[in-house]
N, CA, C and O of each residue as an XYZ file, in Angstrom:
556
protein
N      14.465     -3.920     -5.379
C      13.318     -3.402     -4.665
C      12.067     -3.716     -5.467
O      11.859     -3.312     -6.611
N      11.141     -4.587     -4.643
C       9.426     -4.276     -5.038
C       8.856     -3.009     -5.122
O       9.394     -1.971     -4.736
N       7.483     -3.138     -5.763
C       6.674     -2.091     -5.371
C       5.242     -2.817     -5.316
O       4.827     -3.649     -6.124
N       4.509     -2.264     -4.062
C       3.122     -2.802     -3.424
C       2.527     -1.665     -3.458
O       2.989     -0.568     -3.768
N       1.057     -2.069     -2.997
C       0.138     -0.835     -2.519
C      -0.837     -1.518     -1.617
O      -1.392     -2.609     -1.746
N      -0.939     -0.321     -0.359
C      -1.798     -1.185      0.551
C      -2.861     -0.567      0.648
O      -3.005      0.502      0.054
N      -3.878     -1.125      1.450
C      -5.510     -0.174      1.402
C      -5.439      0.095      2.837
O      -4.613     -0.506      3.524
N      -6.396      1.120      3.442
C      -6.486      1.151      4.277
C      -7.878      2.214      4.236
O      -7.744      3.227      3.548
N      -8.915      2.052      4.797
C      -9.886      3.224      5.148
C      -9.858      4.106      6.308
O      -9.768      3.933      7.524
N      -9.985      5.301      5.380
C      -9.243      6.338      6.568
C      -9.787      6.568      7.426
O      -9.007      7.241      8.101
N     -10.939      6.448      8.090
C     -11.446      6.305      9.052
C     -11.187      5.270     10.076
O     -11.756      5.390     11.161
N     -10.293      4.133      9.838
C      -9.732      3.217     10.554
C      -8.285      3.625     10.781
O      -7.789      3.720     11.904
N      -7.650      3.857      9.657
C      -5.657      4.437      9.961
C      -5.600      4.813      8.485
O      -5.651      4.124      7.466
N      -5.464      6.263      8.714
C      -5.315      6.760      7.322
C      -3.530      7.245      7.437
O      -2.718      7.018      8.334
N      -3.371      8.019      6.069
C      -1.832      8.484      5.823
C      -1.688      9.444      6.470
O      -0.573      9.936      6.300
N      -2.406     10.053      7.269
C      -2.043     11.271      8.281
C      -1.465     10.239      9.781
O      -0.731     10.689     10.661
N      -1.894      9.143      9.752
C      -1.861      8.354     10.687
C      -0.170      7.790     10.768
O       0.654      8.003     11.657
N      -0.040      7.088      9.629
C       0.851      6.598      9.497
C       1.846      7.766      9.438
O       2.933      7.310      9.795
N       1.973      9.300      9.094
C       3.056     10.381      9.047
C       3.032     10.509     10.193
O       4.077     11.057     10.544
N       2.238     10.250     11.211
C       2.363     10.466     12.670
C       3.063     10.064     13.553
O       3.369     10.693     14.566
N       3.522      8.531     13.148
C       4.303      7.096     13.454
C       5.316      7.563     13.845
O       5.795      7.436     14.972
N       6.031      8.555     12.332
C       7.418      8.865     12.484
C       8.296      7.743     12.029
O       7.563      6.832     11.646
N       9.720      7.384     11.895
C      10.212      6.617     11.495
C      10.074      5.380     12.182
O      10.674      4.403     11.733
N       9.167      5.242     13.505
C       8.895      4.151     14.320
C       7.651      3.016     13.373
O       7.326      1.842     13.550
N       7.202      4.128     12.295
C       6.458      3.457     11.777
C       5.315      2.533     12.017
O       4.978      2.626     13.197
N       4.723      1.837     11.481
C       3.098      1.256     12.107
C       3.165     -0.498     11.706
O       2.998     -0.970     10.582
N       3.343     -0.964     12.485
C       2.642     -2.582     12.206
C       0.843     -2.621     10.734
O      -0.342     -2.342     10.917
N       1.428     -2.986      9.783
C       0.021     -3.499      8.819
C      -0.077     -4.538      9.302
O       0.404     -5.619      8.962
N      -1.181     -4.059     10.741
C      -1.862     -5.501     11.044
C      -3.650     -5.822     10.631
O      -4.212     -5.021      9.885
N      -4.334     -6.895     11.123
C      -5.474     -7.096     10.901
C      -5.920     -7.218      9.073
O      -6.935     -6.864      8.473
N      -4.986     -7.704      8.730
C      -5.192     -8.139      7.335
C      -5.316     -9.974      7.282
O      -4.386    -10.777      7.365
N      -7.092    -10.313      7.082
C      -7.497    -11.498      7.378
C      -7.711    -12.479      5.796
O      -8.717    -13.179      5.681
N      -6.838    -12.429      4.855
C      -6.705    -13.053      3.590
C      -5.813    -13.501      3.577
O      -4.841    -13.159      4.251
N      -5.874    -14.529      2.702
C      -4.347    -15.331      2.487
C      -3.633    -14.837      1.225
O      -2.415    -15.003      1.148
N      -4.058    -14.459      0.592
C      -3.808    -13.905     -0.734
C      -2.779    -12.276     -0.072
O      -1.558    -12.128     -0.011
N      -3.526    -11.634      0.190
C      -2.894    -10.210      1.135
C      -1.585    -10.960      2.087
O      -0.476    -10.428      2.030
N      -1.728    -11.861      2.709
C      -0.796    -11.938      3.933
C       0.466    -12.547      3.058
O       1.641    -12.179      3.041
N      -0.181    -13.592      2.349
C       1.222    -13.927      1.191
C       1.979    -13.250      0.754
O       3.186    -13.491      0.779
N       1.349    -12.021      0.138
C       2.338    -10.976     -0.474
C       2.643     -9.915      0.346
O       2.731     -8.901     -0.346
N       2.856     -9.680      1.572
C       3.055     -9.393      2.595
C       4.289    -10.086      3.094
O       5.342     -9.481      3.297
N       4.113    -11.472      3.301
C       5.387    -12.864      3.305
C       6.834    -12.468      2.142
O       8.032    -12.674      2.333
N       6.185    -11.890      1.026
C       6.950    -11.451      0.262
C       7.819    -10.256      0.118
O       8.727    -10.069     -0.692
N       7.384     -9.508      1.026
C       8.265     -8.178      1.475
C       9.771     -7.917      1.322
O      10.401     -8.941      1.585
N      10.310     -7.201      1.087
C      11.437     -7.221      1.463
C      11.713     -5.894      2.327
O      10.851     -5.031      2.164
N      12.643     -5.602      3.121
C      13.120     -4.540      4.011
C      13.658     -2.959      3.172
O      14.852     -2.677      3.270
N      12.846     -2.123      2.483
C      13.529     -0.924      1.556
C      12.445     -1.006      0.606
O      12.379     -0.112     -0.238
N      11.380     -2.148      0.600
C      10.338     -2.436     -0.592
C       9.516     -0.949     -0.149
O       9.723     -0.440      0.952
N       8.333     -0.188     -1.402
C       8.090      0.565     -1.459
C       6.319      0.362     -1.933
O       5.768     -0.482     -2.640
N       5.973      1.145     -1.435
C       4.517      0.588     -1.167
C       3.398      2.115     -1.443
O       3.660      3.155     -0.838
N       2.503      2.056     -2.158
C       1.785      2.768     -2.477
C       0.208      3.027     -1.309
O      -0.669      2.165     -1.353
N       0.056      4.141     -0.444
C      -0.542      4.153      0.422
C      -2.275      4.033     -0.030
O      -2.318      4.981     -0.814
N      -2.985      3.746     -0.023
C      -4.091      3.990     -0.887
C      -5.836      3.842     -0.021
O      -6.420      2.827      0.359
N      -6.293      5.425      0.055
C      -7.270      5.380      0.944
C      -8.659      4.990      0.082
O      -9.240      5.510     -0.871
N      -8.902      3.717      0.974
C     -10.284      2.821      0.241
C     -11.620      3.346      1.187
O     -11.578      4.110      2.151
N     -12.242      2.999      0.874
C     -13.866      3.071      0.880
C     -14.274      4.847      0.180
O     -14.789      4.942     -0.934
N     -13.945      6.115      1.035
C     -14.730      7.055      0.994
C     -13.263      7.933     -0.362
O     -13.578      8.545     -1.383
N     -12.748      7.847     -0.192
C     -11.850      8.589     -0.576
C     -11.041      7.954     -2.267
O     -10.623      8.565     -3.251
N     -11.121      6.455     -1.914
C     -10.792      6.015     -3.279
C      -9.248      6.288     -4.414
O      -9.059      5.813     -5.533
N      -8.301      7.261     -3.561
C      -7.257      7.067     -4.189
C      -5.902      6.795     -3.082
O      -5.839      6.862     -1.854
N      -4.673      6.395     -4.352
C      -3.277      6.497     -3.794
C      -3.008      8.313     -3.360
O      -3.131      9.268     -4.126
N      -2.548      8.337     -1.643
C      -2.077      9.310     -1.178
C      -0.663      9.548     -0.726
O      -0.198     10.651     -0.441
N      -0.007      8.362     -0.689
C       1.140      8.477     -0.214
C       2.207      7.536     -0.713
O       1.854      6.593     -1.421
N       3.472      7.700     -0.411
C       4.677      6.096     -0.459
C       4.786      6.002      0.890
O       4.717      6.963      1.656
N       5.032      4.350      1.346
C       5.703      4.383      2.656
C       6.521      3.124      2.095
O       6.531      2.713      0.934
N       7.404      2.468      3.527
C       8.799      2.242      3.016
C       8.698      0.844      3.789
O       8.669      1.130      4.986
N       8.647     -0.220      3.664
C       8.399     -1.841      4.336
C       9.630     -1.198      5.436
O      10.632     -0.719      4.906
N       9.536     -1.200      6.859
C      10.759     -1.066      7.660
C      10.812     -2.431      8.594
O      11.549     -2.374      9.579
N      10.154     -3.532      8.375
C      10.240     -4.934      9.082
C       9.136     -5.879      8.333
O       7.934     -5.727      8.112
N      10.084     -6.939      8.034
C       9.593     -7.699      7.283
C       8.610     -8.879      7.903
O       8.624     -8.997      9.129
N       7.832     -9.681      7.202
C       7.005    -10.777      7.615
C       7.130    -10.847      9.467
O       8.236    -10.851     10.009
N       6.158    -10.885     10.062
C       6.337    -11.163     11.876
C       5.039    -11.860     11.975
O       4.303    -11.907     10.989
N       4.714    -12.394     13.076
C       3.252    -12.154     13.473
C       2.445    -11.182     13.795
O       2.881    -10.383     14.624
N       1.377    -11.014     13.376
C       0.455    -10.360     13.586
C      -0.119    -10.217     15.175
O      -0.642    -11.210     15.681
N      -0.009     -8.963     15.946
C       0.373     -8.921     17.426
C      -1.264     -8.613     17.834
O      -1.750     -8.497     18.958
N      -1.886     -8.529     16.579
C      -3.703     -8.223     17.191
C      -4.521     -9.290     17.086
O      -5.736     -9.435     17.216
N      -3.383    -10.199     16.755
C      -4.607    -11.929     17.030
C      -3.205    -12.867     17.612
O      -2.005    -12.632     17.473
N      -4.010    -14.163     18.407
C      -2.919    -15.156     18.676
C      -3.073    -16.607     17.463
O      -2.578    -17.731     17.368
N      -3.889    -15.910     16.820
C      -3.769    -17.010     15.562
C      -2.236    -17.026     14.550
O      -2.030    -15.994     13.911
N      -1.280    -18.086     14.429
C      -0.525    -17.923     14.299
C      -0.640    -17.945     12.708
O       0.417    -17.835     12.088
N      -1.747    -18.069     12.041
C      -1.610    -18.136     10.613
C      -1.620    -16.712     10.041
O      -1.630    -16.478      8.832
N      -1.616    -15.908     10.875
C      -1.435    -14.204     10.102
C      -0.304    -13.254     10.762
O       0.062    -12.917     11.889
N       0.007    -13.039      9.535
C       1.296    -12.060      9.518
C       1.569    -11.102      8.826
O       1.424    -11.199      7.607
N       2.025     -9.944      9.392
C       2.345     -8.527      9.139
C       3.599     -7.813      8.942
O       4.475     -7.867      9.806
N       3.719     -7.274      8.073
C       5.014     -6.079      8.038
C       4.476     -4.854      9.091
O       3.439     -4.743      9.745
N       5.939     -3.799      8.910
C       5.703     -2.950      9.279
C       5.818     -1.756      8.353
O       6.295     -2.208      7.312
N       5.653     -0.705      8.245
C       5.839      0.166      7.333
C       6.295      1.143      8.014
O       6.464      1.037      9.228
N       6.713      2.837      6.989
C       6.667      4.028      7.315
C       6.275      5.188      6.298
O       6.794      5.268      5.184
N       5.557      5.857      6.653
C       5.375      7.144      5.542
C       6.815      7.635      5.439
O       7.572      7.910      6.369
N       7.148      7.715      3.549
C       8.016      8.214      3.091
C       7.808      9.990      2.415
O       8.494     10.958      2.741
N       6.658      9.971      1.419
C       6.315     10.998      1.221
C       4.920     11.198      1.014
O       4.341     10.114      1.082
N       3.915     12.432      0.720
C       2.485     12.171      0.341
C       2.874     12.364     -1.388
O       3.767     12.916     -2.031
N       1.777     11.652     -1.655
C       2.002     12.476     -3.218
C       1.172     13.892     -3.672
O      -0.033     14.139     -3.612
N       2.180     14.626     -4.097
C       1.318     16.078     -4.590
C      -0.078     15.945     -4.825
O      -1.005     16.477     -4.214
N      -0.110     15.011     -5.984
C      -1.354     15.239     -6.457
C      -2.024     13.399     -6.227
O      -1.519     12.367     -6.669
N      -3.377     13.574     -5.330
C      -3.800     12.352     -4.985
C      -4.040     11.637     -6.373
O      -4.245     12.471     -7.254
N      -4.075     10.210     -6.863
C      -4.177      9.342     -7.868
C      -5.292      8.817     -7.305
O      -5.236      8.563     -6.102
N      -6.399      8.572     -7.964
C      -8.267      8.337     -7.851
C      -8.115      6.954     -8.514
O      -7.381      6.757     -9.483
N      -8.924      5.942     -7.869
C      -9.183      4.884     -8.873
C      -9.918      5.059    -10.070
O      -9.949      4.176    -10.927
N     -10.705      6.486    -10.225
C     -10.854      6.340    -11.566
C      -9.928      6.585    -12.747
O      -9.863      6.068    -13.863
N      -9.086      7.742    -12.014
C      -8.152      8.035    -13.034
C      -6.983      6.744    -13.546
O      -6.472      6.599    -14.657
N      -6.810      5.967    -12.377
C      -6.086      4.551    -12.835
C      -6.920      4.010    -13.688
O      -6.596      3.803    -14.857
N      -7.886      3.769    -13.288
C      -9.385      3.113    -14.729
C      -9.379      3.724    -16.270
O      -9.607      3.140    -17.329
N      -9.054      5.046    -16.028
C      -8.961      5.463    -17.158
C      -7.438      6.040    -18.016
O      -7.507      6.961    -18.830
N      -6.259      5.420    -17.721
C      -5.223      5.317    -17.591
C      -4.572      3.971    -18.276
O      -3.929      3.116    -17.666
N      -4.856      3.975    -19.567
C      -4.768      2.470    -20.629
C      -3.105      2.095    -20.223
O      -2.657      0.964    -20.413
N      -2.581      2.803    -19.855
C      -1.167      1.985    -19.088
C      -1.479      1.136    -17.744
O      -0.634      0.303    -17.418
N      -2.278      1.244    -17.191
C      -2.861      0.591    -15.652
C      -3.945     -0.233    -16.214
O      -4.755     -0.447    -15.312
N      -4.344     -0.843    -17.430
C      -5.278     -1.422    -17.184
C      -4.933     -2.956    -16.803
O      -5.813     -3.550    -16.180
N      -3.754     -3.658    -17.109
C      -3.537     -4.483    -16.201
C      -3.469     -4.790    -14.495
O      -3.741     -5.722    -13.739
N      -2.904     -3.325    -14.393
C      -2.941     -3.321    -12.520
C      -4.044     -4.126    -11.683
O      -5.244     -4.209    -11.946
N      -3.336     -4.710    -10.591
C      -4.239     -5.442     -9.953
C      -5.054     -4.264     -8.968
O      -5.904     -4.747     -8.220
N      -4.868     -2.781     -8.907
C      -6.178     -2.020     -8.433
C      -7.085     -1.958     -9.389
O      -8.225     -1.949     -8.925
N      -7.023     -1.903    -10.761
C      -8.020     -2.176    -11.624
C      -8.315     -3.417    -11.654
O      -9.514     -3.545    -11.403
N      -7.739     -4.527    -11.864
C      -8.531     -5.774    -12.176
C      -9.113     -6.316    -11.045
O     -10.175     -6.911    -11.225
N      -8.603     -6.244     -9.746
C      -8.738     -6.659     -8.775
C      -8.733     -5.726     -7.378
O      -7.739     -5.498     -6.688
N     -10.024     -5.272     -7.151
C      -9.909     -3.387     -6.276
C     -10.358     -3.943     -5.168
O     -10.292     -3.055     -4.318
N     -10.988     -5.384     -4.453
C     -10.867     -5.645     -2.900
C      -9.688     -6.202     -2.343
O      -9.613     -6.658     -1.202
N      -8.655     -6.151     -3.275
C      -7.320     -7.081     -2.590
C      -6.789     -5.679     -1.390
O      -6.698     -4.486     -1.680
N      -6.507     -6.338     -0.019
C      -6.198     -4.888      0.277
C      -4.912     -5.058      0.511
O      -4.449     -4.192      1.253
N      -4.065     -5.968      0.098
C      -2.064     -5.737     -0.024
C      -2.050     -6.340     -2.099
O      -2.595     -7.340     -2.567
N      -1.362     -5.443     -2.723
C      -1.298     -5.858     -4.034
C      -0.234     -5.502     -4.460
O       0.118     -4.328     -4.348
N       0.621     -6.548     -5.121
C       1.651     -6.352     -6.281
C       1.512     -4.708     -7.118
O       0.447     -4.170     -7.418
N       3.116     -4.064     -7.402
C       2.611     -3.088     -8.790
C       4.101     -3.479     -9.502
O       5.161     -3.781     -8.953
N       3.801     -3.369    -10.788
C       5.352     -3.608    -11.533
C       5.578     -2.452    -11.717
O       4.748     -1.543    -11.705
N       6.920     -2.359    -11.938
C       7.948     -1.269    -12.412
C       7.283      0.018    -13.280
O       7.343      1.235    -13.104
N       6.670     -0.753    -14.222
C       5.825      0.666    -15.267
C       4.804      0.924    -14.663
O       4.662      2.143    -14.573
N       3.539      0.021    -13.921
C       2.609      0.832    -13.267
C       3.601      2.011    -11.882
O       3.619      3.236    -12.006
N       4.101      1.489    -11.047
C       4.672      2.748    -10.563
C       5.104      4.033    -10.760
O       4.836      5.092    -10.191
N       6.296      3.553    -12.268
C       6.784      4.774    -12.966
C       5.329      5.961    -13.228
O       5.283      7.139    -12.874
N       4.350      5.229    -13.889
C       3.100      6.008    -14.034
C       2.417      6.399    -12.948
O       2.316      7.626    -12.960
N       1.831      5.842    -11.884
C       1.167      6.161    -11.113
C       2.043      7.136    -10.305
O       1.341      7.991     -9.765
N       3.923      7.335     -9.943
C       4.113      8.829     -9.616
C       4.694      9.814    -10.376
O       5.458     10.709    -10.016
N       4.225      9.540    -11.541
C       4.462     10.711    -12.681
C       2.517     11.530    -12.603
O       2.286     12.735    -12.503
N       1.686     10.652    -12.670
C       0.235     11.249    -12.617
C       0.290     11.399    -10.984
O      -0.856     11.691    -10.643
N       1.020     11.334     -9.994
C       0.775     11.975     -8.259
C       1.776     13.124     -8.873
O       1.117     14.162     -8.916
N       2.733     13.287     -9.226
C       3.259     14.551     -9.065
C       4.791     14.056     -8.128
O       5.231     14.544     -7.087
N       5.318     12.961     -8.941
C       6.690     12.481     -8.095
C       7.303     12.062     -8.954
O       6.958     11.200     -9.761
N       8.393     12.681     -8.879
C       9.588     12.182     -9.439
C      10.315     11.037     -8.805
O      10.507     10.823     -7.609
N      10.780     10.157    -10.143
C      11.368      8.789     -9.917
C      12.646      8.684    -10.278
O      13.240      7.615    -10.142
């Protein structure tokens, strides 16, 4: 199993959104980068993904769970973009802030620190372990 984190501004589809889905879960569509859609391409089916509300709110709120891998993207007929699907697994207790990742010398490699407009991003094994030990989740 991977671990990702996706962005989303909650005013567009936040994690109340996606707990709403239910195990039917939500198409991550309208993601227009190649960099994002690649690692997206990279999915696997059980991969685990860090929910993370961007613009106003600024932190990881949730896990959800890749439940369909690479498809087309069903909100354009451009065939060069493609989407998983996901599902909310749990919220995390305690929300994780991009500052507190900033200030978190185990995350300073993370690509939400080095790189905070990617909105689908890689996390390795130890940034996860950390980022749900500081939400308040056991691994």
């Amino acid at each position: 199993m991977r671990f990702w984190l996706m962005k989303s501004e909650p005013d567009a589809f936040s994690w109340e959104d996606l707990v709403a889905r239910g195990d039917r879960g939500e198409e991550w569509d309208g993601v227009r980068n190649y960099q994002a859609r690649n690692m997206m391409r990279e999915m696997a089916l059980g991969d685990r993904a860090f929910f993370y509300h961007s613009q106003s709110d600024k932190a990881i709120v949730g896990i959800c769970e890749v439940i369909a891998t690479a498809h087309p993207d069903s909100t354009t007929d451009d065939p060069r973009w493609e989407c998983v699907d996901v599902k909310a697994v749990a919220p995390l207790p305690r929300p994780v802030t991009l500052a507190m990742c900033k200030d978190e010398p185990r995350l300073g490699e993370m690509a939400l620190v080095r790189s905070p407009r990617l909105s689908v991003q890689p996390v390795s094994d130890q940034e996860w372990a950390v980022i749900c030990a500081m939400g308040g989740v056991r691994t």
